[in-house]
C-alpha positions in Angstrom: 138.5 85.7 73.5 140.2 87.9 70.7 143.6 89.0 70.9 142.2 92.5 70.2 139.4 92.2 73.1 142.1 90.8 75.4 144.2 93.6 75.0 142.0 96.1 75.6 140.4 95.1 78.6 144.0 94.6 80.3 144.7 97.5 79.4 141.9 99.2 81.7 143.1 96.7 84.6 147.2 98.3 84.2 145.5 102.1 84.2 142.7 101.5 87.1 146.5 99.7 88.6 148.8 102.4 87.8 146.8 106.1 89.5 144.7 106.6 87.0 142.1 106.8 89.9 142.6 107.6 93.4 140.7 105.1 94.6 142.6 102.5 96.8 141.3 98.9 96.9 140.6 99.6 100.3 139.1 102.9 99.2 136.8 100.6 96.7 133.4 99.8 98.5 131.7 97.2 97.4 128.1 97.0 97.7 125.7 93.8 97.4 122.2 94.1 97.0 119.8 91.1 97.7 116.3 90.8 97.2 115.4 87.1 96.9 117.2 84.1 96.1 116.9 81.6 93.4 118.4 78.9 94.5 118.6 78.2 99.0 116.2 80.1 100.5 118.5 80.6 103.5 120.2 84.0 103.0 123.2 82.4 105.5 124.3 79.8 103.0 125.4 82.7 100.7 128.9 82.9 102.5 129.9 85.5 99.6 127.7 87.9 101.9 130.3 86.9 104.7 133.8 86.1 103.7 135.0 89.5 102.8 133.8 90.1 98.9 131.7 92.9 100.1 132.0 95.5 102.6 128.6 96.6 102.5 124.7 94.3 102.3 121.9 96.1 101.1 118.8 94.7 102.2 115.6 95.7 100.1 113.0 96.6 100.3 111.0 98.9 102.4 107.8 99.8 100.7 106.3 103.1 101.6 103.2 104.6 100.9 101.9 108.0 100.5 100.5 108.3 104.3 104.7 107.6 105.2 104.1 104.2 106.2 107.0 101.7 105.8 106.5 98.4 105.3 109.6 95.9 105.2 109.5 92.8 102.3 111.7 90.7 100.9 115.3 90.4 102.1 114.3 92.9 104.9 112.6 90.1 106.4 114.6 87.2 105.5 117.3 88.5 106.5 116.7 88.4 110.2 119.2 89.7 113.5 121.2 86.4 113.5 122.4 87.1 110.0 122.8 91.3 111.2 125.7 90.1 113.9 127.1 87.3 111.6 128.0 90.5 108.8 129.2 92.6 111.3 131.2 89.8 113.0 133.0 89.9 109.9 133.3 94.0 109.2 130.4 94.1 107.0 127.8 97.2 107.0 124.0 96.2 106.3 121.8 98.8 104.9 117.7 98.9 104.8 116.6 99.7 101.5 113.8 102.2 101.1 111.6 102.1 98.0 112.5 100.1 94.2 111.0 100.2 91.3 107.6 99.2 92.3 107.2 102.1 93.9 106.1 105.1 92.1 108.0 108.8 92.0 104.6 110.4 93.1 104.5 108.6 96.4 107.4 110.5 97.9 106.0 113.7 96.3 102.4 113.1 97.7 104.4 112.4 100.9 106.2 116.0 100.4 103.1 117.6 100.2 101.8 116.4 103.4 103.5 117.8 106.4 102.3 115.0 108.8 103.0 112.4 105.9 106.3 113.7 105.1 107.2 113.7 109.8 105.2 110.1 109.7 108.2 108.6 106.7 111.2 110.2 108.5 110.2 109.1 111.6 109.6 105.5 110.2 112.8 105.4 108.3 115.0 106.1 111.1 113.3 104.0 113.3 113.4 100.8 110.3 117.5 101.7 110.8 117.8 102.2 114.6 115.6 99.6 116.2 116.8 96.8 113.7 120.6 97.5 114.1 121.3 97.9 110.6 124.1 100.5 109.4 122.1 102.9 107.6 119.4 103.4 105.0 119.7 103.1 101.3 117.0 106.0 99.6 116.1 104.2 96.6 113.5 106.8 95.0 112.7 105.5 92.0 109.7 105.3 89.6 110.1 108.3 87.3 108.4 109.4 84.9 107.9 112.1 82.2 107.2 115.8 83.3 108.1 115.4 87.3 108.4 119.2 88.1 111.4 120.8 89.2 109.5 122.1 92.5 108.9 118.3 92.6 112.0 117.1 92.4 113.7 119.5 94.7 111.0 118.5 97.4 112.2 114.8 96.8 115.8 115.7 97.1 115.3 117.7 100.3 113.0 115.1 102.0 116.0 112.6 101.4 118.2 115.3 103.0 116.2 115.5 106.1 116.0 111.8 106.3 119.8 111.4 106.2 119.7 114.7 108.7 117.5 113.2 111.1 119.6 109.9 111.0 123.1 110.5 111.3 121.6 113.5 113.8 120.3 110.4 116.1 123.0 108.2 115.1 126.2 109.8 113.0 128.0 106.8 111.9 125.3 105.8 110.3 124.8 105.9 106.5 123.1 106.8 103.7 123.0 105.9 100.1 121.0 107.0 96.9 120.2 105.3 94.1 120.5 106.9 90.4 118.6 106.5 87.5 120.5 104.3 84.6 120.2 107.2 81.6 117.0 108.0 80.5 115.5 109.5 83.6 118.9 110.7 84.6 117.2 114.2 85.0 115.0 113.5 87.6 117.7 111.5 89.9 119.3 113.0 93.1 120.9 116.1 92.4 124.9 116.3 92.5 124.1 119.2 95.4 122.7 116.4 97.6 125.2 113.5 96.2 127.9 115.5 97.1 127.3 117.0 100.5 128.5 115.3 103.5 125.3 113.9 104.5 125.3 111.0 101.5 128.1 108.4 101.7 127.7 106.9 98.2 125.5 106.8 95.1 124.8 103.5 93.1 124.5 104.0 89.5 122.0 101.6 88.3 124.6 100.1 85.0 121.5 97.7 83.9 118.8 97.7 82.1 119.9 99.8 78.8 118.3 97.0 76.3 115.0 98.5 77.8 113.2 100.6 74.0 116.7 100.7 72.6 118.8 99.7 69.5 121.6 97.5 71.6 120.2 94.0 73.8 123.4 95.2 76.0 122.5 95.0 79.4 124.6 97.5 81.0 126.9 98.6 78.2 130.4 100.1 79.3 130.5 101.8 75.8 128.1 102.0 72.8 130.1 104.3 70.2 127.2 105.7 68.0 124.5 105.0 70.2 122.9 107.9 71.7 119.2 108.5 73.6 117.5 111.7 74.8 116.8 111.6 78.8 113.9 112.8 79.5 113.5 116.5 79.6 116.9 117.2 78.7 118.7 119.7 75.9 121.1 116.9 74.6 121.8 113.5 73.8 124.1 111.6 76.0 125.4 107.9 74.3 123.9 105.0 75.4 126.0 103.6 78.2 127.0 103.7 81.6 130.1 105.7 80.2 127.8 108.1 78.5 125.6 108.8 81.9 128.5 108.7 83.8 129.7 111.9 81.6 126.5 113.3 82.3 126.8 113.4 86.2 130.2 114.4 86.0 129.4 117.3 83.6 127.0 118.2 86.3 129.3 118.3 89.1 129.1 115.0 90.7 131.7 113.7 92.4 133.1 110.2 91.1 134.4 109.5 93.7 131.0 108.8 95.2 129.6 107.0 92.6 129.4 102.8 92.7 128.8 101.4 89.3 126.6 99.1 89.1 127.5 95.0 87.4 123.9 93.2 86.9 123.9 89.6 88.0 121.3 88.4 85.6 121.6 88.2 81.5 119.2 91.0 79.2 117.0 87.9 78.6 116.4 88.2 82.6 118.0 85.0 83.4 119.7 84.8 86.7 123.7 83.7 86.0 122.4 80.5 88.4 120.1 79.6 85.8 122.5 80.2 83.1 126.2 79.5 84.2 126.5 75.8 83.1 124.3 76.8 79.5 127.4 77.4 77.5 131.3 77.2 78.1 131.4 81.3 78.5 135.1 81.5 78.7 135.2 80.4 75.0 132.7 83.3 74.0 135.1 87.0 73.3 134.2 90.0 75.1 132.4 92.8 73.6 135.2 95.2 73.6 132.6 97.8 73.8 130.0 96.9 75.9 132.0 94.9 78.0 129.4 91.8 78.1 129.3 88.4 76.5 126.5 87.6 73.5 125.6 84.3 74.0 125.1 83.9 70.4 124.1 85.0 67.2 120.3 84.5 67.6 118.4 87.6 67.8 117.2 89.3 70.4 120.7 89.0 71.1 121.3 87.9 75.0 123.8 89.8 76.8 125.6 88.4 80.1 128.1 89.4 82.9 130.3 86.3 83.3 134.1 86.4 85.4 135.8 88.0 82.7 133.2 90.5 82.4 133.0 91.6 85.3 136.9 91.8 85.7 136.9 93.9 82.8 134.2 96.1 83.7 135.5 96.9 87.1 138.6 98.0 86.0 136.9 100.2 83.7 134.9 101.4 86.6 138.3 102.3 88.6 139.7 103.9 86.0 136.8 106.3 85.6 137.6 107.5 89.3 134.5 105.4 90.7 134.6 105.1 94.4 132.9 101.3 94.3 130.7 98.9 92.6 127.4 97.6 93.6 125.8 94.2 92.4 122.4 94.0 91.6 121.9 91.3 92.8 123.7 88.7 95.0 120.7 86.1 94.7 120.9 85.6 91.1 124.3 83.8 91.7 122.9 81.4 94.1 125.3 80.1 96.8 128.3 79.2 94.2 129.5 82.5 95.0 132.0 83.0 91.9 130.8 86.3 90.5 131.2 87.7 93.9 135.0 86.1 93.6 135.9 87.6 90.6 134.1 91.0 91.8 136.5 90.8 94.8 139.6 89.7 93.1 139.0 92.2 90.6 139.0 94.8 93.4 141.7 94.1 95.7 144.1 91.2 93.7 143.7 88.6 95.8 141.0 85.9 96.4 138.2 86.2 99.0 139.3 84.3 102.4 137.8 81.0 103.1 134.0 81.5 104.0 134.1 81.3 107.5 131.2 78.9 108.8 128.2 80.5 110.2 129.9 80.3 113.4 131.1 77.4 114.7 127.3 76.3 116.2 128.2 75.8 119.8 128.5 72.4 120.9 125.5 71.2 121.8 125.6 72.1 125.5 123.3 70.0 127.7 120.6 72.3 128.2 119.9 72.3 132.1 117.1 70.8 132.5 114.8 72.9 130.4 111.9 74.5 131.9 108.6 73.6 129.4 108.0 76.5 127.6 104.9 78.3 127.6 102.6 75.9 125.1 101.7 79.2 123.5 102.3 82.7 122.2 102.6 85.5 124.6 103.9 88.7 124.1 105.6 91.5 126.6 106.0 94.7 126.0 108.5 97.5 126.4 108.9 101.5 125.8 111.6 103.6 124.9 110.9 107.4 124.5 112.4 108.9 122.0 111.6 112.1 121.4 109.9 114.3 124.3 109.2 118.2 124.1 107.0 118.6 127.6 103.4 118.4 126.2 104.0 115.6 123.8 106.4 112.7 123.1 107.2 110.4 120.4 107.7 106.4 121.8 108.9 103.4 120.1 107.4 100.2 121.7 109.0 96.7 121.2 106.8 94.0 121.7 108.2 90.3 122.0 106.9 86.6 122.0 108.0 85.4 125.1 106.0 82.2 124.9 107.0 78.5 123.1 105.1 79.2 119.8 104.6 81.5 117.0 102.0 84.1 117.2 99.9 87.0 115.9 100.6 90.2 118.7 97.7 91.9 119.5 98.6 93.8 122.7 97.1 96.8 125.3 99.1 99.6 125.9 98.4 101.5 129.0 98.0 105.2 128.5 95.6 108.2 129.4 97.6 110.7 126.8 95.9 111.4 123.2 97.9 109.7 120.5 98.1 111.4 117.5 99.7 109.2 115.1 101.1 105.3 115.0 103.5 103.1 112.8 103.4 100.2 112.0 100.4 98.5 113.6 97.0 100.1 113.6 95.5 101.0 117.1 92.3 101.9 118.7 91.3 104.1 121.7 90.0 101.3 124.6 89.6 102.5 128.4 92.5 103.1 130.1 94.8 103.3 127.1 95.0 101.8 123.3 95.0 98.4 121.9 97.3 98.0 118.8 97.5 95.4 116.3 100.6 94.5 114.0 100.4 94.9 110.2 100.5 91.9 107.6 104.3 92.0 107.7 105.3 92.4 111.2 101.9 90.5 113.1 103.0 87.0 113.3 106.0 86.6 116.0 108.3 83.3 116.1 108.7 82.5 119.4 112.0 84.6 121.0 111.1 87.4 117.9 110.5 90.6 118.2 108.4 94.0 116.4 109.0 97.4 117.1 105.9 100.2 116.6 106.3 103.7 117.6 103.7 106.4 118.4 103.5 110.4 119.5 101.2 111.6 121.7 100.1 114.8 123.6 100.4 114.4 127.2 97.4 114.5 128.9 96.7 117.9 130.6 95.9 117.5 134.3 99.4 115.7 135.5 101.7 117.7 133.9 103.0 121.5 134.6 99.7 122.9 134.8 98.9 126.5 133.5 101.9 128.1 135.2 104.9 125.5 136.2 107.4 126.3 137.9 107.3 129.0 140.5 110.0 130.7 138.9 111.8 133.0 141.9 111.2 136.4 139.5 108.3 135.2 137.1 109.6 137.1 134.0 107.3 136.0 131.5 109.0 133.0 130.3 112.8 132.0 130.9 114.6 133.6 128.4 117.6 131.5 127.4 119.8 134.5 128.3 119.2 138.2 127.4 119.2 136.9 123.3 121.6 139.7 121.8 121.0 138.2 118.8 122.6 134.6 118.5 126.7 135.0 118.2 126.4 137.4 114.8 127.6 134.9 112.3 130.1 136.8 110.1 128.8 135.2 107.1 127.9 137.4 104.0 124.3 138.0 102.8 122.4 140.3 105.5 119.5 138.3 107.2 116.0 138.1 105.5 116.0 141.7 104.7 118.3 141.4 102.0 115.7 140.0 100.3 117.6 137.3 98.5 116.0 134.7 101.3 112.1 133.5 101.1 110.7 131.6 104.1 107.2 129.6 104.3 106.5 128.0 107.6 103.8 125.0 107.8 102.7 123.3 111.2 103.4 119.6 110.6 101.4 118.6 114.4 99.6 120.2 116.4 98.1 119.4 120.3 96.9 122.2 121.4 99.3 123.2 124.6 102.2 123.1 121.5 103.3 122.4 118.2 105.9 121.1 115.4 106.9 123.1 112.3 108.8 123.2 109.1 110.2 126.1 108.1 111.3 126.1 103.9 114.4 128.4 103.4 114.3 129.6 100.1 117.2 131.6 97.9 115.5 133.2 95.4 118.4 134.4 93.8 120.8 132.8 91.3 124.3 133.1 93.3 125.0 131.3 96.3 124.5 132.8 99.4 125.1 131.9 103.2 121.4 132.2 104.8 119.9 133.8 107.7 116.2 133.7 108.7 113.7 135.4 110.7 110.3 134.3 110.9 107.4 134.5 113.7 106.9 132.0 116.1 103.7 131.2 118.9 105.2 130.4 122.3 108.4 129.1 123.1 110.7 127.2 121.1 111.4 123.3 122.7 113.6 122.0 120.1 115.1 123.1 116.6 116.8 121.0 114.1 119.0 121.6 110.9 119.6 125.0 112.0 120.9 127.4 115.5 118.7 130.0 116.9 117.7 133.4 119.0 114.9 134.7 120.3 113.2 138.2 120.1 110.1 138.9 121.3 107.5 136.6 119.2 110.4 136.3 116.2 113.2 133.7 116.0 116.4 134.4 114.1 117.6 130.8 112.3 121.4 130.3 110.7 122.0 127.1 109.2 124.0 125.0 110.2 127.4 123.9 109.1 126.3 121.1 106.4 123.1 123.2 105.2 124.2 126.9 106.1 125.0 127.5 101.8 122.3 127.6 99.6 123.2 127.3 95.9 120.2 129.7 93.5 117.3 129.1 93.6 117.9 126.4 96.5 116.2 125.5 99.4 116.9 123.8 102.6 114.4 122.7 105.4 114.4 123.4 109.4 111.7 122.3 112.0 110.6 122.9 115.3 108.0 122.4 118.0 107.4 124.7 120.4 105.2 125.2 123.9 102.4 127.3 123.6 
C-alpha cells in the first residue's frame, strides 16, 4: 500500500471518528444478506451470522408473481426456525426478502393494476413475516427498465407503503427495508417521500455492480473523478460511483441517515472472495485511492476486489457521508472463514467480533425415555387461526404439520361449507363438505416435526349467520349508527375537505361476496403544494373496518382524514385507504 493511499483512507476513518457523522457505532446497522453459500451448505456454520458482526440477516428471496403469489427460495428456505431463534438468541433481526433481480419491475406494476392481485401480495407478504417469526420484510423491487411511467412508479411506491402499513399495523416493531437501484436506474427507485417516512426503517444502496456497460471494471467504486453516466430518464449526469448516486438521493431529499451502503463480497470478475482469498497476497496490492478496491493486476479486463483493507476504508467513507449502516451483498461468498465480516465489524464499532458462540451448547444427550415408535409415515394435522373477520367474510391462515416419523408431501381436507374466494400458497379444490388443498413445489414436501402455513378468505355461508335482519335491536333505527356522526372530531388541519377541489378520489372494489365488500379508495392531490387531506366519497352499506385513514358517517357518504403517518400529501401525491363494508 502507498504512503499516499494509506493516508488518505485513515484519514476517512479519523473524520467518520471525530462527528463528522452522527451516526454512533451503535447507531451503525449492519445488514447481511445471504442467498446461497459456496462453500458449507449449512447456513449455521456461518457463525459471522451469530457472533455479533451483524445486527440484522436478510433472508432472500421471495419470488412473487403477478397474481401476488409469494413463493420462498433460496436462503428463505435454508434458513429454517432453528437458525430464526439461534439469531435472535443472540440480538440479531432476520428479514424476508421480497423480489431480486430476477424479478421484473412490471410484475409489481401488473400486481398494481389488479385490485385482488395487489390484496392477494399484501396479504401474502405479511403473512411470509408473521407466521415464520421473522423481524420484518425487505421490499426488494427491482428489475427496471427504460420508460417505467411515473403513474407507474408511484403505484409501486404506494403498494410498498401499504405493505409496510399493513405490517407494522398487525405487528409494529416489525420492519421494513427497501432496496435502491445502484445509479443508472436511480430514477425509478423508491422515492425519498417513502424512504423517509416513518413507515421504512432503512434503505440499502446497492454499491455494486458499476463495471456493468461502463468505462471503469470497478465494482462498487467509492469515487470515479471524471467518470459520469446518464440515469435513465434523467436531466443530468451524475459521476459514476456510489459517491455520485449518493449525491443524487441527497439532492433529492433523502435522508442519509437512512441509507446502508452497500460492500459486495465477490470481485467484478464475479468470483466469490472464498474462491479468491488465498489467489494472491492482497495486503501487498495498494488501494485505489479512488475507488477504494484492489486491482488484482495489470491484465485487462481489470478485476476489482473488496479485501479487509477495503472494506475498512470504504466504511469509513460510508460514516463519514452520514450513512446510517452498511449492508453486504452477500455473506455466502465468504464462506465460513468469516474475515470480511471481522473487518466489517471492527471497522464499525473498534473492537473485534466476540467469540462465535457454538450453535448452542447441543444438550447432552439425555436418555430419551423410552421412545414411543414413531408413526412409520407422514401425517399431517391441521390448525386455523382467523385473522381477519368482517361478519360475512373472513380471511384464515391454516398451519398444517407432519406429525408422523417421515417426510411427506401434505395434501389435506379442510372442513368448510363457506365459499372461498381466494387461496395462498397451495392450490385447492371445492370437494363435499369443504376444500381439499394441496402445497405448492416449495412448501409440499414436510420433514417430519415441519410445518407450512396457507391462508384463505371466504364469504360465510348465508343460512347460519345473522340472517336478513340480526339483532332485534330494542328501537330498530335503520342500522346502528356509531353515535349521531357530527362529522368526525373536525380536524383543524388546513385545506377544506374535497370541495376545495385540490383532492381527487377513485374508489375500486378489490372483493366482493355479495352480503359485503372490500375497497380501495386512491387519494389524490392534484395540486402542486402540499396539503393536509380530507375525503368524502359514497359508500353501499355499512362500513366494517377502515385502514390508513379515521372516518364518519352521513347518510350513504363517508368522510376519511388520514391518518397521522399519511395525513400530508406532497403535489401531485397520492396515498391509499381500504375498506369493506356490510351490505
Amino acid at each position: 500500500m502507498t504512503r499516499h493511499t494509506r493516508w488518505w483512507w485513515i484519514v476517512l476513518i479519523l473524520l467518520s471518528l471525530v462527528g463528522v457523522s452522527s451516526n454512533s457505532a451503535a447507531e451503525f446497522k449492519r445488514f447481511a444478506y445471504i442467498n446461497s453459500p459456496v462453500d458449507v451448505w449449512d447456513w449455521g456454520q456461518y457463525n459471522q451470522l451469530f457472533n455479533g458482526s451483524y445486527t440484522h440477516i436478510v433472508l432472500t428471496f421471495a419470488l412473487p408473481d403477478a397474481s401476488g403469489n409469494i413463493a420462498p427460495w433460496d436462503a428463505l428456505n435454508g434458513f429454517d426456525a432453528t437458525l430464526i431463534n439461534r439469531a435472535h438468541q443472540n440480538n440479531v433481526k432476520v428479514l424476508a426478502s421480497i423480489g431480486g433481480a430476477t424479478i421484473p419491475y412490471s410484475t409489481y406494476v401488473s400486481i398494481t393494476k389488479n385490485a385482488s392481485s395487489r390484496q392477494a401480495f399484501i396479504n401474502n407478504a405479511v403473512s411470509l413475516a408473521v407466521s415464520r417469526g421473522y423481524d420484518g420484510l425487505d421490499l426488494n423491487f427491482e428489475g427496471w427498465y427504460d420508460g417505467i411511467s411515473t403513474q407507474d412508479k408511484s403505484a409501486v411506491d404506494t403498494l410498498a407503503r401499504d405493505i409496510a402499513q399493513a405490517l407494522k399495523s398487525q405487528s409494529p416493531e416489525m420492519l421494513i427495508t427497501l432496496a435502491v437501484a445502484p445509479s443508472y436506474y436511480l430514477p425509478y427507485s423508491f422515492s425519498c417521500d417513502l424512504i423517509n417516512s416513518t413507515l421504512i426503517d432503512m434503505a440499502h444502496h446497492e454499491s455494486y455492480d458499476f463495471f456493468w456497460g461502463t468505462q471503469t471494471s470497478a465494482n462498487g467504486p467509492w469515487r470515479a473523478p471524471g467518470e459520469i453516466i446518464w440515469p435513465s430518464g434523467a436531466s443530468q449526469s451524475i459521476e459514476r460511483s456510489v459517491y455520485g448516486s449518493l449525491q443524487y438521493l441527497a439532492n433529492k431529499g433523502c435522508q442519509m441517515s437512512k441509507i446502508a451502503g452497500g460492500i459486495p463480497f465477490y470481485s467484478t470478475h464475479v468470483e466469490a472472495w472464498n474462491s479468491i482469498r488465498n489467489k494472491t497476497n492482497w495486503s501487498t496490492i495498494p488501494l485505489d485511492p479512488n475507488y477504494l478496491e484492489k486491482r488484482e493486476n495489470d491484465q485487462q479486463p481489470y478485476n476489482y476486489v473488496n479485501d479487509t483493507e477495503a472494506i475498512t476504508a470504504k466504511i469509513a467513507a460510508y460514516k463519514a457521508y452520514g450513512l446510517g449502516g452498511v449492508t453486504v451483498w452477500q455473506v455466502g461468498h465468504e464462506g465460513t472463514t468469516g474475515d470480511l465480516s471481522a473487518a466489517l465489524y471492527a471497522a464499525v464499532t473498534g473492537n473485534a467480533p466476540a467469540p462465535s458462540p457454538s450453535p448452542e451448547p447441543a444438550p447432552a444427550p439425555e436418555p430419551e425415555p423410552t421412545p414411543e415408535p414413531p408413526p412409520s409415515s407422514a401425517s399431517f394435522t391441521t390448525a386455523s387461526t382467523i385473522t381477519s373477520d368482517w361478519g360475512s367474510g373472513y380471511c384464515s391462515d391454516v398451519t398444517v404439520k407432519n406429525t408422523g416419523g417421515n417426510a411427506g408431501t401434505w395434501n389435506i381436507f379442510l372442513p368448510l361449507n363457506d365459499s372461498v374466494g381466494s387461496l395462498w400458497n397451495g392450490t385447492h379444490s371445492k370437494v363435499d363438505g369443504g376444500i381439499q388443498v394441496v402445497g405448492q413445489s416449495w412448501n409440499a414436501s414436510l420433514n417430519a416435526g415441519a410445518t407450512a402455513t396457507f391462508g384463505f378468505c371466504a364469504a360465510r355461508a348465508s343460512l347460519p349467520t345473522p340472517a336478513p335482519q340480526p339483532e332485534p335491536a330494542p328501537s330498530p333505527s335503520p342500522e346502528p349508527a356509531p353515535a349521531p356522526e357530527p362529522e368526525p372530531e373536525p380536524t383543524p388541519e388546513p385545506g377544506p375537505p374535497p370541495s376545495s377541489g385540490n383532492v381527487a378520489t377513485t374508489q375500486t372494489i378489490t372483493t366482493d361476496w355479495g352480503a359485503g365488500y372490500c375497497a380501495d379508495i386512491v387519494i389524490k392531490n392534484t395540486s402542486a403544494a402540499p396539503l393536509i387531506w380530507t375525503a368524502t366519497v359514497p359508500i353501499e352499506g355499512s362500513i366494517s373496518s377502515l385502514w390508513n385513514g379515521s372516518y364518519s358517517v352521513t347518510d350513504d357518504m363517508v368522510t376519511i382524514v388520514g391518518a397521522n403517518w399519511n395525513n400530508q400529501l406532497a403535489g401531485l401525491s397520492s396515498t391509499t385507504v381500504g375498506y369493506c363494508a356490510k351490505r
